[in-house]
N, C-alpha and C positions, 0 to 999 in steps of 0.2 A: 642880871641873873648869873654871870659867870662871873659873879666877884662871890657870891651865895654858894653856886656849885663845887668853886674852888674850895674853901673855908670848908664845909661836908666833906668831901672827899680828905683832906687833909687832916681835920677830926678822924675820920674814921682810920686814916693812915697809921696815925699817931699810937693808936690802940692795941697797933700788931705786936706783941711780944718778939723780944730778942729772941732767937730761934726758929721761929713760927714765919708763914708765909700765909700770902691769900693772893687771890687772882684776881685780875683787872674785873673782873666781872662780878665778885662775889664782894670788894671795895664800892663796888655801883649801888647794889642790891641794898649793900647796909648802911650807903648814904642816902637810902629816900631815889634812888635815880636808876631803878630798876634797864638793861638796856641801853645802858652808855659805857659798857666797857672801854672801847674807843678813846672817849671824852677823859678817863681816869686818866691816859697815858699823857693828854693835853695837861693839866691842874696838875700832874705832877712834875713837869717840867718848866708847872712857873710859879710852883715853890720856892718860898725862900732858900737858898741855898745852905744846905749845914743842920737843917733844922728838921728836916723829914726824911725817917727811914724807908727811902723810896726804892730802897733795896729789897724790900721785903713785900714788891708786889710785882705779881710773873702771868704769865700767858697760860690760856687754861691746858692742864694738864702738868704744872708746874716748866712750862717751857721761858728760859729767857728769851726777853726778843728781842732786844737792845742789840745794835751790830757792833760789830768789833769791839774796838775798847770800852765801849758801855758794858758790853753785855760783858765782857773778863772781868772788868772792877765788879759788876752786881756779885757774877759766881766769887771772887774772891771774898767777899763780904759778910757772902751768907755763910761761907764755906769759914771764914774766922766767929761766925758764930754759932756753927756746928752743926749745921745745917746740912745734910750727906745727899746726894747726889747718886741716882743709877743714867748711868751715861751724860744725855745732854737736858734731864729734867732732875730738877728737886724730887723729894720722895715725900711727895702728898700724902702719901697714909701714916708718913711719922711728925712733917714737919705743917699740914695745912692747921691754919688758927681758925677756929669756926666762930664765925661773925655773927655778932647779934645782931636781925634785918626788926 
């Protein structure tokens, strides 16, 4: 099952437009796995490396949650793909990608 769940989730990853963001939860929803927020954050750290814009998925509310140096490389990432920030979240009403479920 989680060589399946992985593969879904990384499909649906793939999908996000450069610029655009979606949240752990909303990557769940539009892979079939309503509910496993959680789970996104496992299948994307065992992604191939180099091959998944796994920068381009945040904790709800546009929050990074990656500590320390995770989370400065995601903002820097987003932030070289123009991606604008109010404080310590993304700005979900310019930058969220609405997922086909």
């Amino acid at each position: 099952m989680r060589e399946g769940y992985y593969a879904q989730i990384w499909k649906v990853v793939r999908r996000i437009p450069t610029g655009k963001v979606a949240t752990y939860g909303a990557v769940a929803r539009a892979a079939g796995f309503p509910g496993t927020a959680r789970q996104v954050a496992w299948a994307l750290r065992g992604a191939p490396r180099g091959r998944l814009p796994w920068h381009r998925v945040l904790g709800a509310g546009g929050r990074i949650l990656l500590p320390t140096e995770g989370g400065l490389e995601q903002r820097l990432r987003l932030q070289a793909e123009g991606v604008s920030f109010q404080a310590d979240r993304v700005r979900m009403d310019r930058h969220q990608y609405k997922m086909n479920v």
